[in-house]
mmCIF file of the protein (N, C-alpha, C, O) and its ligand, coordinates in Angstrom:
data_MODEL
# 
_entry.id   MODEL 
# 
loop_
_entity.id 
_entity.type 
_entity.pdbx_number_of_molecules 
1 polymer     1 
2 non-polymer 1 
# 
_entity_poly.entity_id                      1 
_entity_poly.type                           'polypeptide(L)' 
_entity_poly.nstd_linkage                   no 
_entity_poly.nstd_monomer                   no 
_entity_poly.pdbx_seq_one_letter_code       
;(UNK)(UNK)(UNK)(UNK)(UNK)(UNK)(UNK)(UNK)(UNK)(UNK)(UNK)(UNK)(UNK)(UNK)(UNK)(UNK)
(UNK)(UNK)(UNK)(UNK)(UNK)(UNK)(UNK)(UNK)(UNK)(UNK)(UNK)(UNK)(UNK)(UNK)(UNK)(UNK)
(UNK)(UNK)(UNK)(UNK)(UNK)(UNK)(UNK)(UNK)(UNK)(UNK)(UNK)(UNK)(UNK)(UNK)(UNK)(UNK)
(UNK)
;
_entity_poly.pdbx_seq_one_letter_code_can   XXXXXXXXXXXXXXXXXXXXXXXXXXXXXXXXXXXXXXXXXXXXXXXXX 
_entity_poly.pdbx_strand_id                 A 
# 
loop_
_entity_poly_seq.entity_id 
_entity_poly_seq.num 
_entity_poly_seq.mon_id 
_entity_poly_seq.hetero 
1 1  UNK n 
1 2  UNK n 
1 3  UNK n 
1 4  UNK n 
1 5  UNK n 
1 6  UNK n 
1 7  UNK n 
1 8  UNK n 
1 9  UNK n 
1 10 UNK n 
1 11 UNK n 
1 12 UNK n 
1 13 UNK n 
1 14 UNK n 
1 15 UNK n 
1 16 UNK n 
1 17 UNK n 
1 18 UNK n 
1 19 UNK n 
1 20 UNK n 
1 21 UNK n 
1 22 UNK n 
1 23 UNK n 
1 24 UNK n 
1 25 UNK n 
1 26 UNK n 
1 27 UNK n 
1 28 UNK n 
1 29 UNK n 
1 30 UNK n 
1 31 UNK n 
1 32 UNK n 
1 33 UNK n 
1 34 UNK n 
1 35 UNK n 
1 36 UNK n 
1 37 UNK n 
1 38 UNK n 
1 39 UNK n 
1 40 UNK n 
1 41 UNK n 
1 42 UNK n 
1 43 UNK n 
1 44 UNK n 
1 45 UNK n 
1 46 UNK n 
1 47 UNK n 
1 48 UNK n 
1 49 UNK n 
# 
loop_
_struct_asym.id 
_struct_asym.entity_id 
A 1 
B 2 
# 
loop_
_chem_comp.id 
_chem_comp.type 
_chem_comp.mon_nstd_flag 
UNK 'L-peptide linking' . 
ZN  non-polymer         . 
# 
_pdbx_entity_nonpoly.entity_id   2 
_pdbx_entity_nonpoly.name        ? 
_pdbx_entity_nonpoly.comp_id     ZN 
# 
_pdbx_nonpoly_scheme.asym_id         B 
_pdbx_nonpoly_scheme.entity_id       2 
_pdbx_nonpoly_scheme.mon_id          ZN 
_pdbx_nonpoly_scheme.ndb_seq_num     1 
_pdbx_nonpoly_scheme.pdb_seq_num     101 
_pdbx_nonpoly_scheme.auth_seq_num    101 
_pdbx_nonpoly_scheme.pdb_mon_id      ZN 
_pdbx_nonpoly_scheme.auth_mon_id     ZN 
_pdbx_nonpoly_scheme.pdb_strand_id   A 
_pdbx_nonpoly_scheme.pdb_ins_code    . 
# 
loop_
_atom_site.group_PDB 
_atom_site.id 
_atom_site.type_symbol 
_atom_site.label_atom_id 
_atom_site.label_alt_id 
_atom_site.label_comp_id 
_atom_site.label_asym_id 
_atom_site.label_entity_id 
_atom_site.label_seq_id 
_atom_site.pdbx_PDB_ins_code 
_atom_site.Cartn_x 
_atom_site.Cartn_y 
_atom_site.Cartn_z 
_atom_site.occupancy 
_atom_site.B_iso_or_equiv 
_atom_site.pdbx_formal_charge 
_atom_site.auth_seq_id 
_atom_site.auth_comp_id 
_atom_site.auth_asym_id 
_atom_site.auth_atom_id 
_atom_site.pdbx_PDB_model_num 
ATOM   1   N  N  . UNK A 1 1  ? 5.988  -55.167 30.846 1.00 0.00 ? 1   UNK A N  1 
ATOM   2   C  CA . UNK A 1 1  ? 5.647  -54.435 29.611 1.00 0.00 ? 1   UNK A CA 1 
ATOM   3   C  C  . UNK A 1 1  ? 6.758  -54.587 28.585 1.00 0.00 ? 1   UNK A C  1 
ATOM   4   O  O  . UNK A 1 1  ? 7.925  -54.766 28.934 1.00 0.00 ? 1   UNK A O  1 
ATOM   5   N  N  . UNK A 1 2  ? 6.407  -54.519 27.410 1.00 0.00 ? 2   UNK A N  1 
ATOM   6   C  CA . UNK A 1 2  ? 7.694  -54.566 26.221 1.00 0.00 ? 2   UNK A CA 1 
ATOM   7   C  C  . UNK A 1 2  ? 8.028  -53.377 25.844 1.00 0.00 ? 2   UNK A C  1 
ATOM   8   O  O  . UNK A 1 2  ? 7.267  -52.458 25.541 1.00 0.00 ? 2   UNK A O  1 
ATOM   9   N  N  . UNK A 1 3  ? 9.190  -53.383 25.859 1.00 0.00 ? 3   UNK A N  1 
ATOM   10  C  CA . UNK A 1 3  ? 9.465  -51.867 24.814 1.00 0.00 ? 3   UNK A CA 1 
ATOM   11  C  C  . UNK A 1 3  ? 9.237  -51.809 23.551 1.00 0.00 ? 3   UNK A C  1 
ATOM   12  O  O  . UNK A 1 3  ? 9.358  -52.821 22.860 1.00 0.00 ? 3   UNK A O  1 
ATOM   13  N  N  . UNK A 1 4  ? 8.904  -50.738 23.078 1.00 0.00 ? 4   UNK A N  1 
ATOM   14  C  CA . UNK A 1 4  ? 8.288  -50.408 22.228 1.00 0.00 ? 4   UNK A CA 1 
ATOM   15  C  C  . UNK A 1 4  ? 9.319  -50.138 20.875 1.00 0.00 ? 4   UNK A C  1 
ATOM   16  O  O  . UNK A 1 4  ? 8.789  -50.263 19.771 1.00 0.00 ? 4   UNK A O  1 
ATOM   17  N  N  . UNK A 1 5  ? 10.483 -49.844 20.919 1.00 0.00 ? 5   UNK A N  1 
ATOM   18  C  CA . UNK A 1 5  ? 11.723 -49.970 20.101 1.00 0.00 ? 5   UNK A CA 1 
ATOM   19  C  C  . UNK A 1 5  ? 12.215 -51.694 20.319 1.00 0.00 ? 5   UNK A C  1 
ATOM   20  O  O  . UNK A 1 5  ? 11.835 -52.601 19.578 1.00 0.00 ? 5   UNK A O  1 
ATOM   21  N  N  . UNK A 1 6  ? 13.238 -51.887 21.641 1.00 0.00 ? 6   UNK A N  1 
ATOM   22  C  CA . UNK A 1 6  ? 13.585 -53.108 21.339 1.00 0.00 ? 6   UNK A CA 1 
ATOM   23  C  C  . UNK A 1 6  ? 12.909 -54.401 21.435 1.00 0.00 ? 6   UNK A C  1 
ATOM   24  O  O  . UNK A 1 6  ? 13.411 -55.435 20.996 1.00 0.00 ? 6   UNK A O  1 
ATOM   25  N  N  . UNK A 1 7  ? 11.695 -54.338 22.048 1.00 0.00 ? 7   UNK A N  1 
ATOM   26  C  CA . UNK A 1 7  ? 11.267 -55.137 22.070 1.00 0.00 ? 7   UNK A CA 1 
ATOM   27  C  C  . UNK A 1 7  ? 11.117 -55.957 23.894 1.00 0.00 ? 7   UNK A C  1 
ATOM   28  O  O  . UNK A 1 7  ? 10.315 -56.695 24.467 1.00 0.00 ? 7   UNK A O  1 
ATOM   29  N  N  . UNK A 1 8  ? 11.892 -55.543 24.093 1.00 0.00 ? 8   UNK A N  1 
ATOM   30  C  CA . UNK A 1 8  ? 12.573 -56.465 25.421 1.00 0.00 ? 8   UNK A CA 1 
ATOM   31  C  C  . UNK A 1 8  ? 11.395 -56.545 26.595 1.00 0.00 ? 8   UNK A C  1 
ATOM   32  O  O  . UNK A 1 8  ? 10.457 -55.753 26.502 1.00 0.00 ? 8   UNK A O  1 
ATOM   33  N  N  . UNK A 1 9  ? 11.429 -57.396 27.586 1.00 0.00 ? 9   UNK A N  1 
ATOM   34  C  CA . UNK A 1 9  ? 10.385 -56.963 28.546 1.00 0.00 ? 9   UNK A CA 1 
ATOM   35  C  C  . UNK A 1 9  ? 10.777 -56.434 29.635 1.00 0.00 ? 9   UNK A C  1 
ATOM   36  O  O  . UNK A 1 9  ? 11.735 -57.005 30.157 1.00 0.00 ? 9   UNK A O  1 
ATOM   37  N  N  . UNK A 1 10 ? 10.274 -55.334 30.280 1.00 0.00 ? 10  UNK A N  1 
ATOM   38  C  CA . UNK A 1 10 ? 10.958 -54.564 31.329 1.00 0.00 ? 10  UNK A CA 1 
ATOM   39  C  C  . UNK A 1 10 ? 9.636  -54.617 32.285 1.00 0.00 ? 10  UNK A C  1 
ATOM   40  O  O  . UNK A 1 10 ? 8.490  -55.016 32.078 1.00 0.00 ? 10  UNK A O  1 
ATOM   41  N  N  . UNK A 1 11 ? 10.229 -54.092 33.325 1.00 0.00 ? 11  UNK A N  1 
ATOM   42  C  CA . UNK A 1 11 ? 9.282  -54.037 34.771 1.00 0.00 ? 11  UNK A CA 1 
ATOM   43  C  C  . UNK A 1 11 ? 9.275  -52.612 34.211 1.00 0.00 ? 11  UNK A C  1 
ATOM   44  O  O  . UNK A 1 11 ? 10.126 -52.058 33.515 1.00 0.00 ? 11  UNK A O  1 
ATOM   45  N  N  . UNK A 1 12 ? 7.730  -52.004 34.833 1.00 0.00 ? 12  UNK A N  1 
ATOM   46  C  CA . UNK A 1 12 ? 7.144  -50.537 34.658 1.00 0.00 ? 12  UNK A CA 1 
ATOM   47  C  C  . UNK A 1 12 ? 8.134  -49.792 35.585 1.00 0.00 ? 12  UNK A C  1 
ATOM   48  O  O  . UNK A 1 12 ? 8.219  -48.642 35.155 1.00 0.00 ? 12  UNK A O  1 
ATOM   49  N  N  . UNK A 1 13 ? 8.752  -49.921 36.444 1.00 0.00 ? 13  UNK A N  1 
ATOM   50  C  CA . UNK A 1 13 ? 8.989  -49.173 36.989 1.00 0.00 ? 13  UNK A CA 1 
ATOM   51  C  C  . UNK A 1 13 ? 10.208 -48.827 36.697 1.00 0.00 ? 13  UNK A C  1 
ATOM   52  O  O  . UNK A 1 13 ? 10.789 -47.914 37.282 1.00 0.00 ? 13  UNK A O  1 
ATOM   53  N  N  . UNK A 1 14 ? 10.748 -49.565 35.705 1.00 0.00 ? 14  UNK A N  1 
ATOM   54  C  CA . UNK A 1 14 ? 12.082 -49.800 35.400 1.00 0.00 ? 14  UNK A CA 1 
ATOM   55  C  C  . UNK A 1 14 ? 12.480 -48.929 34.347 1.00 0.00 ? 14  UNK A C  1 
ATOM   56  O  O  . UNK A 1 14 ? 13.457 -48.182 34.392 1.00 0.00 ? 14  UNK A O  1 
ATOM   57  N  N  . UNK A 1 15 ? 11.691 -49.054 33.403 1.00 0.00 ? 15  UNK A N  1 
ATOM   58  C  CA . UNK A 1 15 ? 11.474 -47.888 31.670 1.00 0.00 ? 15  UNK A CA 1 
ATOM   59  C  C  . UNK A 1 15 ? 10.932 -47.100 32.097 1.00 0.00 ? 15  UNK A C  1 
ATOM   60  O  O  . UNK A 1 15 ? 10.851 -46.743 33.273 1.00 0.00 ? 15  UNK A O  1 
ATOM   61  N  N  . UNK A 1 16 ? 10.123 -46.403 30.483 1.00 0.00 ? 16  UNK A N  1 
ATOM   62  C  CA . UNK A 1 16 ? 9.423  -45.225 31.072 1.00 0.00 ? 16  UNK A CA 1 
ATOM   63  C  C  . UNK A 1 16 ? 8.722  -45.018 29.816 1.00 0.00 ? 16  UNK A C  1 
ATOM   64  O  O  . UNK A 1 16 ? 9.042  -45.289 28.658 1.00 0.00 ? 16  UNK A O  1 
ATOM   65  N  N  . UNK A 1 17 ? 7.262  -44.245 30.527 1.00 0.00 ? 17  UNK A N  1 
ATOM   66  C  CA . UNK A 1 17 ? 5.946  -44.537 29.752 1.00 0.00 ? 17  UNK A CA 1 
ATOM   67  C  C  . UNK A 1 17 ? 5.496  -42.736 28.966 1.00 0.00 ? 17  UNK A C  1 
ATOM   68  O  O  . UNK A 1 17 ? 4.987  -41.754 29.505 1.00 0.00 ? 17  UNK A O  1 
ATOM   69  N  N  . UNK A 1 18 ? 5.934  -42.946 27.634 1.00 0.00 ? 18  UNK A N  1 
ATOM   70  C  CA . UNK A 1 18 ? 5.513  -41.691 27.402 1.00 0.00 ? 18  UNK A CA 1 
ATOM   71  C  C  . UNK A 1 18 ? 4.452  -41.632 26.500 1.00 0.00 ? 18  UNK A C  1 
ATOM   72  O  O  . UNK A 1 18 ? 4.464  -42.451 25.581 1.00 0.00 ? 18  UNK A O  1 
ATOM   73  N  N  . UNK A 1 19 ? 3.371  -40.686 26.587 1.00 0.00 ? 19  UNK A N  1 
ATOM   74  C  CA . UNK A 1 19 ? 2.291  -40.247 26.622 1.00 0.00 ? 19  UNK A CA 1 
ATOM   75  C  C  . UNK A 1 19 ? 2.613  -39.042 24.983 1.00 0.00 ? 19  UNK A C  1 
ATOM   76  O  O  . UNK A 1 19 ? 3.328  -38.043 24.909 1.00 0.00 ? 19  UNK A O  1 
ATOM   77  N  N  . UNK A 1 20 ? 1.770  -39.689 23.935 1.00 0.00 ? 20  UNK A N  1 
ATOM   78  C  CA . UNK A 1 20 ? 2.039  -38.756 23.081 1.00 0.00 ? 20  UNK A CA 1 
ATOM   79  C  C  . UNK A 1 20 ? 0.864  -37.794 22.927 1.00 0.00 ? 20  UNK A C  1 
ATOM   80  O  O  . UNK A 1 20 ? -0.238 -37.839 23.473 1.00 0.00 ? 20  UNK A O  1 
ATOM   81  N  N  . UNK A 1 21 ? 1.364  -36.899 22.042 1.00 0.00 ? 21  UNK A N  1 
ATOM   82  C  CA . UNK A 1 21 ? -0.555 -35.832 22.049 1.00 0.00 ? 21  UNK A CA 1 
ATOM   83  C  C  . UNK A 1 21 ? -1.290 -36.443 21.449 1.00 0.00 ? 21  UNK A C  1 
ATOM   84  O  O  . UNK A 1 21 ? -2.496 -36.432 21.697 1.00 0.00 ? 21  UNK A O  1 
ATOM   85  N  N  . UNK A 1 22 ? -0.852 -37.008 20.677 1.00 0.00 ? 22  UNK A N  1 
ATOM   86  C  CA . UNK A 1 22 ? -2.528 -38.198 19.465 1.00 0.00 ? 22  UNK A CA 1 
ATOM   87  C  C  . UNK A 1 22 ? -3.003 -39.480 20.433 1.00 0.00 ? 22  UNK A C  1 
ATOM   88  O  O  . UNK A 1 22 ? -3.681 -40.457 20.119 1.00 0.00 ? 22  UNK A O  1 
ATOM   89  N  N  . UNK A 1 23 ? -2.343 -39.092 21.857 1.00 0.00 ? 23  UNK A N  1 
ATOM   90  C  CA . UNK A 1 23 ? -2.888 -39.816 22.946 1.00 0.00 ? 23  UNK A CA 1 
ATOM   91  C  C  . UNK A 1 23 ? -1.998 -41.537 23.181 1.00 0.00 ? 23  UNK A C  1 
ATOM   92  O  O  . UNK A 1 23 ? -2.163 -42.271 24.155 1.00 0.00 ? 23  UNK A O  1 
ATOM   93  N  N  . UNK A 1 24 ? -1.218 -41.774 22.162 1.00 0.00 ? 24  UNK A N  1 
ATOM   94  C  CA . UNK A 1 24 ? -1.087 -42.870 22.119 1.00 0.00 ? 24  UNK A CA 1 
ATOM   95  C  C  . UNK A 1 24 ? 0.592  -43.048 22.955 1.00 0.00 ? 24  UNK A C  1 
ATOM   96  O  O  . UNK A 1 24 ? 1.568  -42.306 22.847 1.00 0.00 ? 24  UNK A O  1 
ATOM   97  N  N  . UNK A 1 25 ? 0.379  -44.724 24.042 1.00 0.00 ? 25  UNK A N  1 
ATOM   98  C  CA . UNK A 1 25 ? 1.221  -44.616 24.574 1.00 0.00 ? 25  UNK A CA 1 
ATOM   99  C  C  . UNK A 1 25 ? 2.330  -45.291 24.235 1.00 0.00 ? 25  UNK A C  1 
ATOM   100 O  O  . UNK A 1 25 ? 2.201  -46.415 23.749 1.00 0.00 ? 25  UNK A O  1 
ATOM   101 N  N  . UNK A 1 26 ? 3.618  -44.727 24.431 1.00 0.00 ? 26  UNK A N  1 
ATOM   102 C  CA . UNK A 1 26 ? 4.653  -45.975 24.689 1.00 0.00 ? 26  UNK A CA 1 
ATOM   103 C  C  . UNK A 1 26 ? 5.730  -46.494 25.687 1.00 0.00 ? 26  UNK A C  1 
ATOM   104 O  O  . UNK A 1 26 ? 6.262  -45.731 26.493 1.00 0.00 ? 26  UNK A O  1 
ATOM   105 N  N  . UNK A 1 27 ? 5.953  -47.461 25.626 1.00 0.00 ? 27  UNK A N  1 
ATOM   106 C  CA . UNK A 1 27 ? 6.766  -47.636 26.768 1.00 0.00 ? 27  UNK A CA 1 
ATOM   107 C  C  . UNK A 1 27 ? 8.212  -48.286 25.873 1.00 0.00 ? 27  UNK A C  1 
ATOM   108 O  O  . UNK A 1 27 ? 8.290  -48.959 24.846 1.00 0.00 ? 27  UNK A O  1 
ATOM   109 N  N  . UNK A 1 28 ? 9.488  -47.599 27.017 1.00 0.00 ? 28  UNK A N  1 
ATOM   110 C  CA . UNK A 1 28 ? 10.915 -47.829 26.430 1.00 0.00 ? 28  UNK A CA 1 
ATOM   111 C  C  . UNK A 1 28 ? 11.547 -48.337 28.461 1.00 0.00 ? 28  UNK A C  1 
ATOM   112 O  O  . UNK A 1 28 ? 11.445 -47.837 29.582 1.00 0.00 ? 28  UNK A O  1 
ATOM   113 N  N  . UNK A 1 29 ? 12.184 -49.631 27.799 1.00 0.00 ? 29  UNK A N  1 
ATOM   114 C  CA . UNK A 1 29 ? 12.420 -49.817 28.998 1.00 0.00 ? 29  UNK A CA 1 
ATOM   115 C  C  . UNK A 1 29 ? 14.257 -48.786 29.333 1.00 0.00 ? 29  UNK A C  1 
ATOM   116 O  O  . UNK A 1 29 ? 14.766 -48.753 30.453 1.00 0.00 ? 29  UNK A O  1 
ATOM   117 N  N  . UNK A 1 30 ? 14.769 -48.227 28.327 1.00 0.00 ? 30  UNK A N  1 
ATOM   118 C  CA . UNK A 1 30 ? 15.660 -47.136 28.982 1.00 0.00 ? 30  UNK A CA 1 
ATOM   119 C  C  . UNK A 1 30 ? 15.365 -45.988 28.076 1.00 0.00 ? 30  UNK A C  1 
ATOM   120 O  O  . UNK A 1 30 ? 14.462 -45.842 27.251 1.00 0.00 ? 30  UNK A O  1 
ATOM   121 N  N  . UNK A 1 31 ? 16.174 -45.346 28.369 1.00 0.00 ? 31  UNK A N  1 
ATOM   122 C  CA . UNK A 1 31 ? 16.251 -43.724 27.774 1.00 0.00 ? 31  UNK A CA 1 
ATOM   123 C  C  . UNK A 1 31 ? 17.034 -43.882 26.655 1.00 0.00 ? 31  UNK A C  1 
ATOM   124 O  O  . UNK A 1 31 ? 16.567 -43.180 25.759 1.00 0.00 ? 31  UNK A O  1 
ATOM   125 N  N  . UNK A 1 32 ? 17.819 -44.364 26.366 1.00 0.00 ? 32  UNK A N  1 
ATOM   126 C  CA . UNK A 1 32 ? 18.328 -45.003 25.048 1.00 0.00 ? 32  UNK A CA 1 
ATOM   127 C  C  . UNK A 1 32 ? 17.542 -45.623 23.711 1.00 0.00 ? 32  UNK A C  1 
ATOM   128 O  O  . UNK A 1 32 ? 17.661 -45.273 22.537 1.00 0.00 ? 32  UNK A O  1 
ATOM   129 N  N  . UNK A 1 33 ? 16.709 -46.651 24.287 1.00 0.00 ? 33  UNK A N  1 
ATOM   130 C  CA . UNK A 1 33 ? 15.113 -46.858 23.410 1.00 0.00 ? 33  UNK A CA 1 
ATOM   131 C  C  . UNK A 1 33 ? 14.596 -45.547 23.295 1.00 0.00 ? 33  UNK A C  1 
ATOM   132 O  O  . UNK A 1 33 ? 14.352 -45.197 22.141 1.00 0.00 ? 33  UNK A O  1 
ATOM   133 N  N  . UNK A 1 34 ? 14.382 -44.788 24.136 1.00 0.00 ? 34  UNK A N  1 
ATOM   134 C  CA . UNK A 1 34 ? 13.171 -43.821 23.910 1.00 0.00 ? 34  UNK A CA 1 
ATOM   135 C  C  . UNK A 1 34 ? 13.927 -42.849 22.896 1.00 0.00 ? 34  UNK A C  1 
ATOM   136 O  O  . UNK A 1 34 ? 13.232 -42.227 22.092 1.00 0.00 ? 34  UNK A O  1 
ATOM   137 N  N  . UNK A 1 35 ? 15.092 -42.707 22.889 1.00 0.00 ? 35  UNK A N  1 
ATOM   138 C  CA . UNK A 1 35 ? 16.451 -41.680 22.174 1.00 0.00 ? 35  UNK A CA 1 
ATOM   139 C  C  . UNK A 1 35 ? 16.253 -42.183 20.735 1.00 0.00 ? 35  UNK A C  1 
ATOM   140 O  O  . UNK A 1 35 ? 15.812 -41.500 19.811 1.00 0.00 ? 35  UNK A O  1 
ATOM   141 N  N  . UNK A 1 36 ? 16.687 -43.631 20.662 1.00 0.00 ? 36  UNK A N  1 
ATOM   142 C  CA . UNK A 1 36 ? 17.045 -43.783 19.476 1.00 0.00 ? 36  UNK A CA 1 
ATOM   143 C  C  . UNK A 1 36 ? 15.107 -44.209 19.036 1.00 0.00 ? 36  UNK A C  1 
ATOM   144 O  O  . UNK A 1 36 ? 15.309 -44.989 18.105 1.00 0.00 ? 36  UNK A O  1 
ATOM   145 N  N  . UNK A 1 37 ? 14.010 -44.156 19.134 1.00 0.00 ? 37  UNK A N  1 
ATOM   146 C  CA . UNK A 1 37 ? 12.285 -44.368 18.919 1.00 0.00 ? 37  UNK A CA 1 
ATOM   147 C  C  . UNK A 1 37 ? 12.668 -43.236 18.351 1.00 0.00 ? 37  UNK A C  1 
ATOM   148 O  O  . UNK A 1 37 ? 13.141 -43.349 17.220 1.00 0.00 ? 37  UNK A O  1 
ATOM   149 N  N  . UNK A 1 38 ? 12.574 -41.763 18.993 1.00 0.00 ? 38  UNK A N  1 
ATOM   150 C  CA . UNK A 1 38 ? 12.422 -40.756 18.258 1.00 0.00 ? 38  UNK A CA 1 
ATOM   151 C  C  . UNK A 1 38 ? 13.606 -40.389 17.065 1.00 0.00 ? 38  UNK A C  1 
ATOM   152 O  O  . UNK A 1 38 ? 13.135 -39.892 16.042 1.00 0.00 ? 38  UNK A O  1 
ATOM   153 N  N  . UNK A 1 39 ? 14.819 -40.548 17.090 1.00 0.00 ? 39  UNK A N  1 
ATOM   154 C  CA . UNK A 1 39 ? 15.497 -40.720 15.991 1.00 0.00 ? 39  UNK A CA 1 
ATOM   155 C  C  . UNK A 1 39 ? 14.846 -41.224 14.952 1.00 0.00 ? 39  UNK A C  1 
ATOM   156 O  O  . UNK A 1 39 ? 14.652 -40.660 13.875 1.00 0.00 ? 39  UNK A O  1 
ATOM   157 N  N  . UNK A 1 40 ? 14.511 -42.276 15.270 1.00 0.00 ? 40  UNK A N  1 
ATOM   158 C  CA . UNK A 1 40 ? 13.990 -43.451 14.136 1.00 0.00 ? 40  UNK A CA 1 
ATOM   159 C  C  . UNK A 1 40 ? 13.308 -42.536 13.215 1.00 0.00 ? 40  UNK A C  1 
ATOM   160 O  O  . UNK A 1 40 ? 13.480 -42.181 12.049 1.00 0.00 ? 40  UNK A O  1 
ATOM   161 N  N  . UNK A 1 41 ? 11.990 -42.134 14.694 1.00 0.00 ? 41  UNK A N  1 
ATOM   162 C  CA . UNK A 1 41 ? 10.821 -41.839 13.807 1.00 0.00 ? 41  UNK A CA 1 
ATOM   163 C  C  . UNK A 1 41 ? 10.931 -40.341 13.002 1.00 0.00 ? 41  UNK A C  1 
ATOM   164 O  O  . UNK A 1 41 ? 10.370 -40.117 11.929 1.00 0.00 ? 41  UNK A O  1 
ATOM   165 N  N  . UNK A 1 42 ? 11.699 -39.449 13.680 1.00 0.00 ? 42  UNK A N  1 
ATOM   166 C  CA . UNK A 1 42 ? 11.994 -37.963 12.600 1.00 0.00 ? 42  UNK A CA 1 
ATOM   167 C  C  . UNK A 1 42 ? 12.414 -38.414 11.399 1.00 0.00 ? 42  UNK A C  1 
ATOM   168 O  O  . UNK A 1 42 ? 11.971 -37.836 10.406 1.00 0.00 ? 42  UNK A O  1 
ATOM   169 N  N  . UNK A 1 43 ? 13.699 -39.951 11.156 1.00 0.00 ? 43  UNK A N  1 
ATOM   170 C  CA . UNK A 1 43 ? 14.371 -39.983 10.212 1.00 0.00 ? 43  UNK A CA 1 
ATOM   171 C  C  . UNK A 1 43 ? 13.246 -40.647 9.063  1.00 0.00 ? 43  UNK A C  1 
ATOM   172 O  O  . UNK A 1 43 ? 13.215 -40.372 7.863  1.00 0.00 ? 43  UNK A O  1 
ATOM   173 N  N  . UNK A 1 44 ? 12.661 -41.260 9.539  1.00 0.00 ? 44  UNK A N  1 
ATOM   174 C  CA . UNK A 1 44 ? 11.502 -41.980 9.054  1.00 0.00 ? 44  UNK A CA 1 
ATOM   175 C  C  . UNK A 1 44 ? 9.902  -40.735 8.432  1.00 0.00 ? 44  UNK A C  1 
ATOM   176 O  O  . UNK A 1 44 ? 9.161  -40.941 7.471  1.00 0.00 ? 44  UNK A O  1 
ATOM   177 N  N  . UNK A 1 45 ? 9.873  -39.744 9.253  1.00 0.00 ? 45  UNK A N  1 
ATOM   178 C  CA . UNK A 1 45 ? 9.384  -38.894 8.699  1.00 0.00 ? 45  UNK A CA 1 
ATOM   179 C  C  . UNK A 1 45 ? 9.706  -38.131 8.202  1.00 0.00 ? 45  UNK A C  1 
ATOM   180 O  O  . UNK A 1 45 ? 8.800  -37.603 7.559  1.00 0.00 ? 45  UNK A O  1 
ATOM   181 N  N  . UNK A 1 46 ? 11.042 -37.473 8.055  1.00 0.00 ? 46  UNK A N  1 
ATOM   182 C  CA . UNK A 1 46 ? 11.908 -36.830 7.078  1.00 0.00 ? 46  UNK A CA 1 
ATOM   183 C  C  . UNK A 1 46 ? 11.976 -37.761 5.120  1.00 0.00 ? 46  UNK A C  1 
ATOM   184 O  O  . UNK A 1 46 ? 11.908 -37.400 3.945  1.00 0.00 ? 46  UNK A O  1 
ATOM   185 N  N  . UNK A 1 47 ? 12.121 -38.860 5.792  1.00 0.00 ? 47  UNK A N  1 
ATOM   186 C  CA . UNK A 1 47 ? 12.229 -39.775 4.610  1.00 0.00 ? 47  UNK A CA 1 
ATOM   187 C  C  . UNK A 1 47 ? 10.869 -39.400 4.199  1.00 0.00 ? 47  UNK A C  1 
ATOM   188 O  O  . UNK A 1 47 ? 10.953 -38.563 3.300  1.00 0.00 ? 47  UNK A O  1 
ATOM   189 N  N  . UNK A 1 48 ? 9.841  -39.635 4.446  1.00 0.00 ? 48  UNK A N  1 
ATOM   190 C  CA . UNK A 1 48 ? 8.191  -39.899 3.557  1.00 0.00 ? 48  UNK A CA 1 
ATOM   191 C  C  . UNK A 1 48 ? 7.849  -37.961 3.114  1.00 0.00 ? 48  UNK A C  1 
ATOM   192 O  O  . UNK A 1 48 ? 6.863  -37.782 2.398  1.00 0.00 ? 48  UNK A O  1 
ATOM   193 N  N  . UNK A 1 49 ? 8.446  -37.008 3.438  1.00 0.00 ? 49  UNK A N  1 
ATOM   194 C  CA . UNK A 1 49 ? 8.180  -35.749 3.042  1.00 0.00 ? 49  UNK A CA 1 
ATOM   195 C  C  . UNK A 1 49 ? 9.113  -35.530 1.458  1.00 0.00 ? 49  UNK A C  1 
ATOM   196 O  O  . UNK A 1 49 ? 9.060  -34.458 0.854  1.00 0.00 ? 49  UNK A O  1 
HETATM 197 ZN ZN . ZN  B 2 .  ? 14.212 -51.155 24.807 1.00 0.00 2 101 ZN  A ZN 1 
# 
């Protein structure tokens, strides 16, 4: 699977697959991707308000 921030390809068992409420999934092959995804995206939705 690819991560969904860097891009990279990771084994499933390796990252980790999170499940948002608008149903949609993603996968980060560390906790670092998944850290800095949601950074991104608050700063990114802070920006468009
Ligand atoms: Zn990654």
């Amino acid at each position: 699977m690819e991560c969904d921030y860097c891009g990279d390809e990771a084994r499933k068992t390796q990252g980790k697959l999170l499940v948002l409420n608008s149903g949609d999934k993603k996968f980060f092959c560390s906790g670092s991707c998944e850290k800095n995804w949601k950074n991104k995206r608050k700063h990114t939705h802070r920006k468009q308000e």
